[in-house]
C-alpha positions as a Markdown table, in Angstrom:
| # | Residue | x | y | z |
|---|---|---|---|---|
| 1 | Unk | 112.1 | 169.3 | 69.2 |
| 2 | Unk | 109.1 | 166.7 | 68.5 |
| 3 | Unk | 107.1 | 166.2 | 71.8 |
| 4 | Unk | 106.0 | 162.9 | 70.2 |
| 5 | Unk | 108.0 | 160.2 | 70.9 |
| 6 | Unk | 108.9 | 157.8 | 68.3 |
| 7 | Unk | 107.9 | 154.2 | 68.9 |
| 8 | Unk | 108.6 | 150.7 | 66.6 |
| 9 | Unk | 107.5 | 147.3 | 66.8 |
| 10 | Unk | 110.6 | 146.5 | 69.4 |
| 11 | Unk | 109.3 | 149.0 | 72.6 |
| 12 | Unk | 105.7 | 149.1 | 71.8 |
| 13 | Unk | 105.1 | 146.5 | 74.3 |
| 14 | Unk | 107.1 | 148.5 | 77.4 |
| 15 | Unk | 106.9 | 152.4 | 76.2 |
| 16 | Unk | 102.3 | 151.9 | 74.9 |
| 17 | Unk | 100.9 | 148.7 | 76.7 |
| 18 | Unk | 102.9 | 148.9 | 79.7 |
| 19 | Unk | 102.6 | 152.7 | 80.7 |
| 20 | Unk | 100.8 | 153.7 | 83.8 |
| 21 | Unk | 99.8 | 157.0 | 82.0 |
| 22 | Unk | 97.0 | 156.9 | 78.9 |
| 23 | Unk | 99.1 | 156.7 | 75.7 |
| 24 | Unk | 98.2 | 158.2 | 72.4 |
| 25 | Unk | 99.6 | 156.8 | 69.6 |
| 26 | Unk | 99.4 | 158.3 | 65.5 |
| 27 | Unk | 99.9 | 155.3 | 63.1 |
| 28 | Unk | 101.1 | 157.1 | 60.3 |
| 29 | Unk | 103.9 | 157.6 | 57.8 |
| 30 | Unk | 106.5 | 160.6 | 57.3 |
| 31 | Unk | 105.9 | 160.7 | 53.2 |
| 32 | Unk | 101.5 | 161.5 | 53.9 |
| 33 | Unk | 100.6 | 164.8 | 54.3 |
| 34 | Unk | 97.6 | 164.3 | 55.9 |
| 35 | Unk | 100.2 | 162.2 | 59.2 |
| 36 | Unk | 102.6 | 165.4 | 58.8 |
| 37 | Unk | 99.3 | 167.7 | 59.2 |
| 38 | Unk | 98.2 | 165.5 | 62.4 |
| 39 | Unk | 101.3 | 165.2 | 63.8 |
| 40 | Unk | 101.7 | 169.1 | 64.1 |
| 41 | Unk | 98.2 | 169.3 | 65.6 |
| 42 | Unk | 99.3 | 167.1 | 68.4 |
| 43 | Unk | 102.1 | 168.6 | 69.0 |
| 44 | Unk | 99.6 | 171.5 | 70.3 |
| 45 | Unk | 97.2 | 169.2 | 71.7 |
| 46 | Unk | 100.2 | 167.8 | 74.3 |
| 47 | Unk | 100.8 | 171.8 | 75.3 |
| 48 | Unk | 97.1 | 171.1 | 76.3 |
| 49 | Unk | 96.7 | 167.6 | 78.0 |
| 50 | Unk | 100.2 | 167.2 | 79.5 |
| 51 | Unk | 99.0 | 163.8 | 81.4 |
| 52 | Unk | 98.4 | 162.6 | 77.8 |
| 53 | Unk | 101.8 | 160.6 | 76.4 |
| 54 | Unk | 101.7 | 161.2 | 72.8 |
| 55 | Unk | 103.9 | 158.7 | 70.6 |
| 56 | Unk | 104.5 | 158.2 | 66.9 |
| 57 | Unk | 104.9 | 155.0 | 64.9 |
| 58 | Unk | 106.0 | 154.7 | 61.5 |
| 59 | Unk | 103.8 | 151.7 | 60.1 |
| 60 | Unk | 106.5 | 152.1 | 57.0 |
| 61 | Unk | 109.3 | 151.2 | 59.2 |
| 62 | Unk | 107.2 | 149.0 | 62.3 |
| 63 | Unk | 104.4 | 146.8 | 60.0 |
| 64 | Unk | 104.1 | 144.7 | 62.7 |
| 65 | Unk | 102.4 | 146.5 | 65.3 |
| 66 | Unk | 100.3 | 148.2 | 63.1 |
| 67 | Unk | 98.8 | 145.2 | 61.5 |
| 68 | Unk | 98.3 | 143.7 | 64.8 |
| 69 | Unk | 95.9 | 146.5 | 65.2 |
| 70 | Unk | 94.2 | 146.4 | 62.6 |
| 71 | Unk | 95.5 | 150.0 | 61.0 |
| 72 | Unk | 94.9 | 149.8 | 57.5 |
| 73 | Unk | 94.1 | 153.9 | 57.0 |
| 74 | Unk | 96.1 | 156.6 | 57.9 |
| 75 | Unk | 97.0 | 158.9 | 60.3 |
| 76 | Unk | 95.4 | 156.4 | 62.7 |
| 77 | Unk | 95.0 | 157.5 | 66.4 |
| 78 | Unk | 95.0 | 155.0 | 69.1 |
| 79 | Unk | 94.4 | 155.7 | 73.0 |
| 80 | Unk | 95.7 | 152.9 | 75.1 |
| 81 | Unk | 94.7 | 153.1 | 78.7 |
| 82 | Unk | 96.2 | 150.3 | 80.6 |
| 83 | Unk | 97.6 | 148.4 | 77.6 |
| 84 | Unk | 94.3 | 148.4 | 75.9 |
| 85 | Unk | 93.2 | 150.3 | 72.9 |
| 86 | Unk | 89.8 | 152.7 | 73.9 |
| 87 | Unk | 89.5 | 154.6 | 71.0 |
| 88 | Unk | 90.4 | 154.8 | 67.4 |
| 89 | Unk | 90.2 | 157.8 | 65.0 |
| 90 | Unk | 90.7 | 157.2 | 61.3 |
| 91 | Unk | 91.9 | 160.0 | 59.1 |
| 92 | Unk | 92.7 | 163.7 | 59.7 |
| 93 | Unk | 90.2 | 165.5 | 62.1 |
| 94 | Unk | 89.9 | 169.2 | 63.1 |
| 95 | Unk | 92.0 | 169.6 | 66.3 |
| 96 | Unk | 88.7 | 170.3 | 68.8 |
| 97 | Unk | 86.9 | 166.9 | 67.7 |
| 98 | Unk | 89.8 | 164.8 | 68.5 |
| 99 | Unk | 90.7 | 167.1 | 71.5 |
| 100 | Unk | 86.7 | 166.2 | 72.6 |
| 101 | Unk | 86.8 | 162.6 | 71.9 |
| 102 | Unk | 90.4 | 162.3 | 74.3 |
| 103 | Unk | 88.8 | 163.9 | 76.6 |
| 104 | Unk | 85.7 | 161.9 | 76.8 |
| 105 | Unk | 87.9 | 158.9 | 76.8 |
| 106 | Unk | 89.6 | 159.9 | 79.5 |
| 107 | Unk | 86.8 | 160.8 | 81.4 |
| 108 | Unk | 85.2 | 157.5 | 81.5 |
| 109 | Unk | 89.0 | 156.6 | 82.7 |
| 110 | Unk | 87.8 | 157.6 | 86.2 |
| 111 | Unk | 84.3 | 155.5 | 86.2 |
Protein backbone atom coordinates (compact mmCIF):
# COMPACT_ATOMS: atom_id res chain seq x y z
CA UNK A 1 0.00 0.00 0.00
CA UNK A 2 1.24 3.47 -1.34
CA UNK A 3 2.09 5.83 1.64
CA UNK A 4 1.52 8.72 -0.91
CA UNK A 5 -1.69 9.93 -1.07
CA UNK A 6 -3.21 10.66 -4.34
CA UNK A 7 -4.37 14.18 -4.83
CA UNK A 8 -6.34 15.99 -8.07
CA UNK A 9 -7.28 19.33 -8.92
CA UNK A 10 -10.72 18.99 -6.81
CA UNK A 11 -8.99 18.49 -2.95
CA UNK A 12 -5.70 20.20 -3.62
CA UNK A 13 -7.08 23.20 -1.99
CA UNK A 14 -8.29 21.30 1.48
CA UNK A 15 -5.81 18.00 1.52
CA UNK A 16 -2.05 20.63 0.22
CA UNK A 17 -2.88 24.38 1.05
CA UNK A 18 -5.04 23.89 3.83
CA UNK A 19 -2.91 21.31 5.95
CA UNK A 20 -1.48 22.24 9.26
CA UNK A 21 1.41 19.71 8.66
CA UNK A 22 4.29 20.59 5.69
CA UNK A 23 2.97 18.78 2.55
CA UNK A 24 5.16 17.28 -0.05
CA UNK A 25 3.77 16.98 -3.28
CA UNK A 26 5.51 14.82 -6.64
CA UNK A 27 3.91 16.31 -9.85
CA UNK A 28 4.37 13.56 -12.00
CA UNK A 29 2.80 11.02 -14.25
CA UNK A 30 2.29 7.03 -13.90
CA UNK A 31 3.67 6.25 -17.69
CA UNK A 32 7.55 8.19 -16.74
CA UNK A 33 9.94 6.20 -15.29
CA UNK A 34 11.93 8.66 -13.86
CA UNK A 35 8.03 9.77 -11.50
CA UNK A 36 7.80 5.73 -10.83
CA UNK A 37 11.67 5.88 -9.69
CA UNK A 38 10.80 8.97 -7.34
CA UNK A 39 7.80 7.91 -6.19
CA UNK A 40 9.44 4.66 -4.65
CA UNK A 41 12.24 6.81 -3.12
CA UNK A 42 9.61 8.60 -1.20
CA UNK A 43 7.99 6.04 -0.17
CA UNK A 44 11.32 5.46 2.03
CA UNK A 45 11.88 9.00 2.64
CA UNK A 46 8.18 9.03 4.62
CA UNK A 47 9.57 5.79 6.80
CA UNK A 48 12.05 8.65 7.60
CA UNK A 49 10.32 12.04 8.16
CA UNK A 50 6.89 10.80 9.40
CA UNK A 51 5.76 14.64 10.22
CA UNK A 52 6.25 15.05 6.42
CA UNK A 53 2.65 14.40 4.38
CA UNK A 54 3.73 13.10 1.17
CA UNK A 55 1.02 13.29 -1.71
CA UNK A 56 0.97 12.43 -5.39
CA UNK A 57 -0.71 14.24 -8.39
CA UNK A 58 -1.12 13.01 -11.66
CA UNK A 59 -0.69 16.30 -13.93
CA UNK A 60 -2.13 13.68 -16.79
CA UNK A 61 -5.35 13.42 -14.98
CA UNK A 62 -5.30 17.09 -12.75
CA UNK A 63 -3.67 19.83 -15.58
CA UNK A 64 -5.04 22.36 -13.64
CA UNK A 65 -3.13 22.46 -10.56
CA UNK A 66 -0.11 21.71 -12.10
CA UNK A 67 -0.17 24.52 -14.46
CA UNK A 68 -1.19 26.85 -11.78
CA UNK A 69 2.29 26.08 -10.51
CA UNK A 70 4.10 26.47 -13.05
CA UNK A 71 5.19 22.45 -13.41
CA UNK A 72 6.26 22.13 -16.83
CA UNK A 73 9.16 19.12 -16.03
CA UNK A 74 8.71 16.11 -14.34
CA UNK A 75 8.76 14.37 -11.40
CA UNK A 76 8.32 17.83 -9.81
CA UNK A 77 8.54 18.13 -5.93
CA UNK A 78 6.72 20.74 -4.13
CA UNK A 79 6.91 21.53 -0.28
CA UNK A 80 3.99 23.54 0.85
CA UNK A 81 4.20 24.88 4.36
CA UNK A 82 1.18 26.73 5.30
CA UNK A 83 -0.45 26.70 1.77
CA UNK A 84 2.57 28.12 0.27
CA UNK A 85 5.05 26.47 -2.03
CA UNK A 86 8.95 26.72 -0.29
CA UNK A 87 10.76 24.62 -2.35
CA UNK A 88 10.79 23.08 -5.80
CA UNK A 89 13.02 20.20 -7.14
CA UNK A 90 12.89 19.52 -10.81
CA UNK A 91 13.82 16.10 -12.09
CA UNK A 92 14.93 12.86 -10.34
CA UNK A 93 17.51 13.39 -7.51
CA UNK A 94 19.54 10.88 -5.36
CA UNK A 95 17.40 10.15 -2.24
CA UNK A 96 20.02 12.11 0.41
CA UNK A 97 19.98 15.48 -1.68
CA UNK A 98 16.30 15.72 -1.60
CA UNK A 99 16.21 14.20 1.95
CA UNK A 100 18.82 17.39 2.79
CA UNK A 101 17.01 20.04 1.01
CA UNK A 102 13.36 18.88 3.14
CA UNK A 103 15.15 19.05 5.81
CA UNK A 104 16.68 22.39 5.49
CA UNK A 105 13.24 23.58 4.42
CA UNK A 106 11.83 22.49 7.36
CA UNK A 107 14.31 23.80 9.43
CA UNK A 108 13.88 27.31 8.51
CA UNK A 109 10.07 26.23 9.32
CA UNK A 110 10.90 27.01 12.98
CA UNK A 111 12.71 30.62 12.42
Amino acid sequence: MSTLRAVGDADFGDVVLGAVAPVLVQFGSAGSGPCRQVGAMLEELAVDLPDLTFTRLDVGAHPVTASAYGVTGLPTLLLFLEGQSVLSIVGARPKSVVRELLLAALAGQAR
